[in-house]
C-alpha positions as CSV (number, residue, x, y, z in Angstrom):
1,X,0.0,0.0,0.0
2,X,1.3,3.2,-1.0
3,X,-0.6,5.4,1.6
4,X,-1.8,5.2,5.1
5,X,-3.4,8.5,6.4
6,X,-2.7,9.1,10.3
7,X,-5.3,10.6,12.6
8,X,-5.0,10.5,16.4
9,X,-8.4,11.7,18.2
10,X,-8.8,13.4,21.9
11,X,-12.5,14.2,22.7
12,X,-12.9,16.5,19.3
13,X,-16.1,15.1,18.4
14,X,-17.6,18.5,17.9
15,X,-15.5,18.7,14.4
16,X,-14.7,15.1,13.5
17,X,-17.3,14.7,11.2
18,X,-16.4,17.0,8.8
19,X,-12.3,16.1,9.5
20,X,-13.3,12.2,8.1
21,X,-15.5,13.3,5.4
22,X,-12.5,15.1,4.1
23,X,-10.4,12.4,3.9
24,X,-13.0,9.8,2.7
25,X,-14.0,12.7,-0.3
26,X,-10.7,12.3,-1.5
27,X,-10.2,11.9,-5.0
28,X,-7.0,10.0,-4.7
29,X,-9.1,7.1,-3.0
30,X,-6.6,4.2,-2.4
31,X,-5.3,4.2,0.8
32,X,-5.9,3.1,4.7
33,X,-7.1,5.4,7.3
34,X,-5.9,4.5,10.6
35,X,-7.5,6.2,13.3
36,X,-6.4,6.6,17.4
37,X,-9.1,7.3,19.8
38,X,-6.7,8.5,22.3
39,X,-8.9,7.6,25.3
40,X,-11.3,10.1,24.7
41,X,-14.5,10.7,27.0
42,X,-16.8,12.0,24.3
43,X,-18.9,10.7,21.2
44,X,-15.6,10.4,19.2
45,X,-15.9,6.3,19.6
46,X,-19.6,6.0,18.1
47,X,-18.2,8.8,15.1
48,X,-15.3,6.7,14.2
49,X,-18.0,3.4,14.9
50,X,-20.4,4.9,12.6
51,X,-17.9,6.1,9.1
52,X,-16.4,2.3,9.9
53,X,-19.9,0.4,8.9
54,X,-19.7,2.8,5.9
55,X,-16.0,2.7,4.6
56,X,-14.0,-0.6,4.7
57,X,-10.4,2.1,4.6
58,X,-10.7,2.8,8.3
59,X,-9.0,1.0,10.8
60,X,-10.0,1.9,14.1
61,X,-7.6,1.6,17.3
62,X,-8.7,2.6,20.6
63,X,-6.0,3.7,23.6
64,X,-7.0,2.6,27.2
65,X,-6.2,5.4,28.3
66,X,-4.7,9.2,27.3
67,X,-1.0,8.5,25.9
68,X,-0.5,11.8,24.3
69,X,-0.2,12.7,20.8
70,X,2.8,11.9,20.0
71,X,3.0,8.4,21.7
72,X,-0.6,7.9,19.6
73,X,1.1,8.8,16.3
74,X,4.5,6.5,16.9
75,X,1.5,3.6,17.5
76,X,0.1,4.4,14.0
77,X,3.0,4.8,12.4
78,X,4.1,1.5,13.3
79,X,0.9,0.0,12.5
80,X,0.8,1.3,9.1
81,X,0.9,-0.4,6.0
82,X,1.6,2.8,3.7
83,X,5.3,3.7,2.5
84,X,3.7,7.2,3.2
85,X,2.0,8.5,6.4
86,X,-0.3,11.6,6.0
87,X,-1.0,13.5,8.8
88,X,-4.6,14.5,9.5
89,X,-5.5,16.7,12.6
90,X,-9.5,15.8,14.0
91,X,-10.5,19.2,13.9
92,X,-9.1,20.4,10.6
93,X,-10.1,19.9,7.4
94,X,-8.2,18.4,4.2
95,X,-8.9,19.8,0.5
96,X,-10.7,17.3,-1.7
97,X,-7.2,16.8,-4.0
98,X,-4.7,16.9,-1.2
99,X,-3.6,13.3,-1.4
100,X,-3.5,13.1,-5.5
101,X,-1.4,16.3,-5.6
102,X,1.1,15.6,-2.3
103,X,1.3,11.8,-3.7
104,X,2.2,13.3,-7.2
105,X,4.6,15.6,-6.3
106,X,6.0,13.0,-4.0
107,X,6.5,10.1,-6.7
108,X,7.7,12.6,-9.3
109,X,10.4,13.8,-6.6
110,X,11.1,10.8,-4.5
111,X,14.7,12.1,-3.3
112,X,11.7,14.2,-1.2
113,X,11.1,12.5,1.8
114,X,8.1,15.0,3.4
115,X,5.8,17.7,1.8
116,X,4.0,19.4,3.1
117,X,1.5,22.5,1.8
118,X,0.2,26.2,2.5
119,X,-3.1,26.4,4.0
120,X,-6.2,28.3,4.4
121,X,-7.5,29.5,8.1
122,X,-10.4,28.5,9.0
123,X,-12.4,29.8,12.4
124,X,-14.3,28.0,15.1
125,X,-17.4,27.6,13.0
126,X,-15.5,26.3,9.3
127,X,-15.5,30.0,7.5
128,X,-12.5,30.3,5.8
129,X,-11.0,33.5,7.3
130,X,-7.6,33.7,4.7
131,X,-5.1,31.8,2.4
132,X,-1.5,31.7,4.6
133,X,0.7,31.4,1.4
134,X,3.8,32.0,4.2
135,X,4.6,28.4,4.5
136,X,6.2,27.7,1.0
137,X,8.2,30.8,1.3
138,X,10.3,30.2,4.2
139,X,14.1,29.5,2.9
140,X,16.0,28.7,6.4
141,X,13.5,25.8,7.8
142,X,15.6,25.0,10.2
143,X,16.3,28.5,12.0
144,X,12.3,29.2,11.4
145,X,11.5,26.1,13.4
146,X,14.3,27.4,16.1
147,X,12.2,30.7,16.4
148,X,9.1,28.6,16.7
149,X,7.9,29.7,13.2
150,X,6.0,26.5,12.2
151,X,7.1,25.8,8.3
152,X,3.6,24.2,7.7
153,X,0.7,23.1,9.8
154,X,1.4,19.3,11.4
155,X,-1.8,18.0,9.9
156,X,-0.6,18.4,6.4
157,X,2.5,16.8,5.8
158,X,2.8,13.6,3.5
159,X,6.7,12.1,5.2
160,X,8.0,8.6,4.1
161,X,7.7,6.2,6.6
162,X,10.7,4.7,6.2
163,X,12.8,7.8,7.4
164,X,10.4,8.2,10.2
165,X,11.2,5.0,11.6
166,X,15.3,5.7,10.8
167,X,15.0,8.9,12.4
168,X,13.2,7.4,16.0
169,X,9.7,9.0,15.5
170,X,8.2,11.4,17.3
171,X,9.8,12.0,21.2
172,X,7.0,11.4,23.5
173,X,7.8,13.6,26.0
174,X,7.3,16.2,23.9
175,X,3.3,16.5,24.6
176,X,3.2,19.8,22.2
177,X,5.5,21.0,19.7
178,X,6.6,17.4,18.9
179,X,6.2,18.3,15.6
180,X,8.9,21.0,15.4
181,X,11.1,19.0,17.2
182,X,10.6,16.2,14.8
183,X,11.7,17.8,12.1
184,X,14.5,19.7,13.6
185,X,15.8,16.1,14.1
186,X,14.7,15.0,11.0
187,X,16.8,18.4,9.6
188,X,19.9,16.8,11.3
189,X,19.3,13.4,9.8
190,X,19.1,15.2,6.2
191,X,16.0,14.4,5.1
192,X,14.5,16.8,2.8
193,X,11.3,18.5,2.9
194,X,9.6,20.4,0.4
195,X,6.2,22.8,0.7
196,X,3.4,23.1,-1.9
197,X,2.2,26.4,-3.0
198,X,-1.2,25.0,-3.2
199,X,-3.2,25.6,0.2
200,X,-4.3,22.0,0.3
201,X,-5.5,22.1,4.2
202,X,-7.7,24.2,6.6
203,X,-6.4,24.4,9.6
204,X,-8.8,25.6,12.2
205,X,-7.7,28.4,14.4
206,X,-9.2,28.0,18.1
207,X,-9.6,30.4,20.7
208,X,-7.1,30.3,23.4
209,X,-8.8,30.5,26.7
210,X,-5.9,29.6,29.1
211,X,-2.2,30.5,28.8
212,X,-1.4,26.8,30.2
213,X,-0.4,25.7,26.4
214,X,0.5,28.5,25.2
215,X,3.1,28.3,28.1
216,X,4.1,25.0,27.9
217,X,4.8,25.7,24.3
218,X,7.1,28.1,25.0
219,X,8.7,25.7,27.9
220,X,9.0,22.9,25.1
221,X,10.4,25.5,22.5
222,X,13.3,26.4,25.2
223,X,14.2,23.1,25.5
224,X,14.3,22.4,21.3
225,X,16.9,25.7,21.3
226,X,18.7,23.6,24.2
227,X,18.9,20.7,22.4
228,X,19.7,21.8,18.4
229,X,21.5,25.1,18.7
230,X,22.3,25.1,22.6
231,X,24.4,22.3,23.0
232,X,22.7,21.3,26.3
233,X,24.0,17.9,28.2
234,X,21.1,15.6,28.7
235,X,20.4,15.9,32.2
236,X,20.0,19.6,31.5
237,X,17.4,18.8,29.3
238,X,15.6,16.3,31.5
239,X,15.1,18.7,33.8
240,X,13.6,21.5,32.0
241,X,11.3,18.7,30.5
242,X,10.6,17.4,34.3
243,X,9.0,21.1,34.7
244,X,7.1,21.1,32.3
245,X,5.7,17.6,32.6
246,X,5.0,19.4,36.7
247,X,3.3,22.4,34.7
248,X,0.8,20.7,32.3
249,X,0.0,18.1,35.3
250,X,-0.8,20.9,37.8
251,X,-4.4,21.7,38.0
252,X,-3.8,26.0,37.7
253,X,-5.6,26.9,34.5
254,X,-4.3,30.3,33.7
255,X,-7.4,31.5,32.6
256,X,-7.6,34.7,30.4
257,X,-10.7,36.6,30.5
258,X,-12.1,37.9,27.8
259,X,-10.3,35.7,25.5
260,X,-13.7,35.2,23.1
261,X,-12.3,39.0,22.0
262,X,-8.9,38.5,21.6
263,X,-9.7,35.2,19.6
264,X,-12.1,37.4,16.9
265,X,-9.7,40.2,16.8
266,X,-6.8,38.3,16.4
267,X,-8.9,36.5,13.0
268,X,-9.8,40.0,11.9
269,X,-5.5,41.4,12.0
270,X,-5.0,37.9,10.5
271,X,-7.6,38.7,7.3
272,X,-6.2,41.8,7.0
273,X,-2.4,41.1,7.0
274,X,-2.7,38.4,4.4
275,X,-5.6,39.0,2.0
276,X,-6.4,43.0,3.0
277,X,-9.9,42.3,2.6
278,X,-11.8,44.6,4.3
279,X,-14.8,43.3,4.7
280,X,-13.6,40.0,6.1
281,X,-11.5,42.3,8.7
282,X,-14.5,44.4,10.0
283,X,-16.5,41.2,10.3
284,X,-14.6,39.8,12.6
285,X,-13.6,43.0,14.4
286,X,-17.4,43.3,14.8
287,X,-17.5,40.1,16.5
288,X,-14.6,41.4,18.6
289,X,-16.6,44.5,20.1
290,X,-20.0,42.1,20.7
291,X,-17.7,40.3,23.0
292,X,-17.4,41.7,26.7
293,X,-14.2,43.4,27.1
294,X,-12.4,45.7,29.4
295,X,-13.2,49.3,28.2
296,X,-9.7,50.4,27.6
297,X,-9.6,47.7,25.0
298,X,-11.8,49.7,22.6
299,X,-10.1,52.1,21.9
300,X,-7.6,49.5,20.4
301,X,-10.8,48.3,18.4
302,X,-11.2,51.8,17.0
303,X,-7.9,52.7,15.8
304,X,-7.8,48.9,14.1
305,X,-11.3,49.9,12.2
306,X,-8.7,52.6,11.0
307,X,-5.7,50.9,10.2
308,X,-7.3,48.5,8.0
309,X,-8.3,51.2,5.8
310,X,-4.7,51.4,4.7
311,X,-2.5,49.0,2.2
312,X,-1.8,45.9,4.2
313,X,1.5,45.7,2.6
314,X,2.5,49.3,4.0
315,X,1.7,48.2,7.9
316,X,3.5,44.6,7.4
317,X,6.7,46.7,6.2
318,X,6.0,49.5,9.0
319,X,6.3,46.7,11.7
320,X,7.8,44.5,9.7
321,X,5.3,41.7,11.0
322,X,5.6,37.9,10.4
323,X,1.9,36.2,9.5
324,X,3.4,32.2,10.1
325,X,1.7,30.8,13.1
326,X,4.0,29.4,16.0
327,X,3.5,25.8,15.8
328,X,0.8,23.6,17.6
């Protein structure tokens, strides 16, 4: 088998419809999709149950318990029978011809061993919001992934399964940013990636209503500097990792209020950075101000109302702004 598409699922059941219709609409249609219900609590078993009666190309595997992403995916890749794992995240969505063009670039390059693909932005309710075209113009991979710039969403890469396995899949104790860290290795071990201009995935941006993540992210990214450009001894990275296994296991939250705001205004600064359409800007600024918010806030909304009515490209160059998203 040529393909095996890899999709580990944590209580996402609110979007993984839409994720496996993507993928069983493909029009590149031979290939296995392995699924990993990663000890989830919600409906995501009876989901996966019910596409399973209706599509003999799922294969369904079920953790006991919550292993972690990246312990989820090293299971699947194992288990698969494709030469080529594609990644495919539960709450994002896959364009109808993303297998036949990745496989097709892949087989007419095969000194390529992962490729991955620009994307659209999607928003918590599946409206496309803009095309990030970023991706497939990053030159220096590796230092972008050392400033935790990711060089293409995680769901979306196509990698040979073969250099996976040389290159000692994914670490588990990375439990975010694994991906980034993978290919920083993967970097090392000279594999060679390539990105399609074609925005062949929609990855869905989420509101973030705790820093917890966001922190641990940050955590993780420290240690990937220690490890790749740091020269950090092992036991200095088994500690910082030690904290941060102590940070994501602690029960604070970090909550940040008003976060519904910051989430729509953060889409609307997005719309307007990469596609300067207007009207998709004020719509989601709009959204911003129905949101409660502290009242020194607004005035920010204001002057953004004003902003956006000049060129895009003059702002990005005033502040000389990056639109790639940190990795997930």
């Amino acid at each position: 088998m040529l393909v095996t598409v890899l999709m580990s699922v944590y209580n996402s059941d609110k979007y993984l419809d839409d994720a496996i219709n993507s993928i069983l609409n493909q029009t590149y249609k031979d290939f296995e999709f392995l699924i990993i219900d990663d000890g989830s609590t919600d409906r995501t078993e009876a989901i996966i149950n019910k596409y399973m009666l209706l599509d003999s190309r799922i294969v369904f595997i079920k953790n006991d318990h919550n292993i972690g992403l990246a312990s989820s995916l090293n299971k699947g890749i194992n288990l698969a029978k494709g030469k080529y794992i594609a990644r495919q995240d539960a709450d994002d969505l896959s364009a109808h011809d993303r297998l036949e063009k990745q496989i097709q670039f892949a087989l007419l390059n095969e000194d390529i061993d992962l490729v991955g693909s620009n994307c659209y932005i999607i928003d918590i309710n599946g409206e496309v919001v803009y095309e990030n075209n970023t991706y497939s113009k990053r030159k220096d991979i590796y230092k972008n992934l050392l400033n935790c710039k990711a060089i293409f969403p995680h769901g979306c890469v196509l990698v040979k399964k073969d250099i996976l396995l040389k290159a000692g899949l994914y670490d588990s104790r990375f439990y975010y940013s694994q991906d980034g860290e993978l290919w920083l290795r993967l970097i090392e071990n000279e594999a060679k990636f390539h990105t399609m201009e074609d925005p062949l995935y929609y990855y869905r941006s989420a509101p973030r209503s705790s820093d917890k993540k966001y922190q641990a992210q940050c955590m993780y990214n420290k240690v990937k500097k220690m490890i790749y450009s740091g020269n950090a001894d092992q036991e200095a990275v088994n500690n910082e990792l030690a904290i941060i296994k102590t940070h994501i296991s602690s029960n604070l939250q970090f909550p940040r209020p008003y976060y519904m705001a910051e989430y729509w205004k953060g889409l609307a600064n997005g719309a307007y950075l990469n596609n300067g359409k207007l009207l998709v800007s004020y719509k989601y600024l709009i959204k911003a101000l129905k949101e409660k918010n502290l009242l020194k806030k607004y005035p920010v909304y204001i002057s953004l109302f004003l902003i956006y009515l000049f060129p895009s490209s003059l702002v990005k160059n005033l502040f000389r702004i990056d639109q790639g998203t940190a990795e997930g």
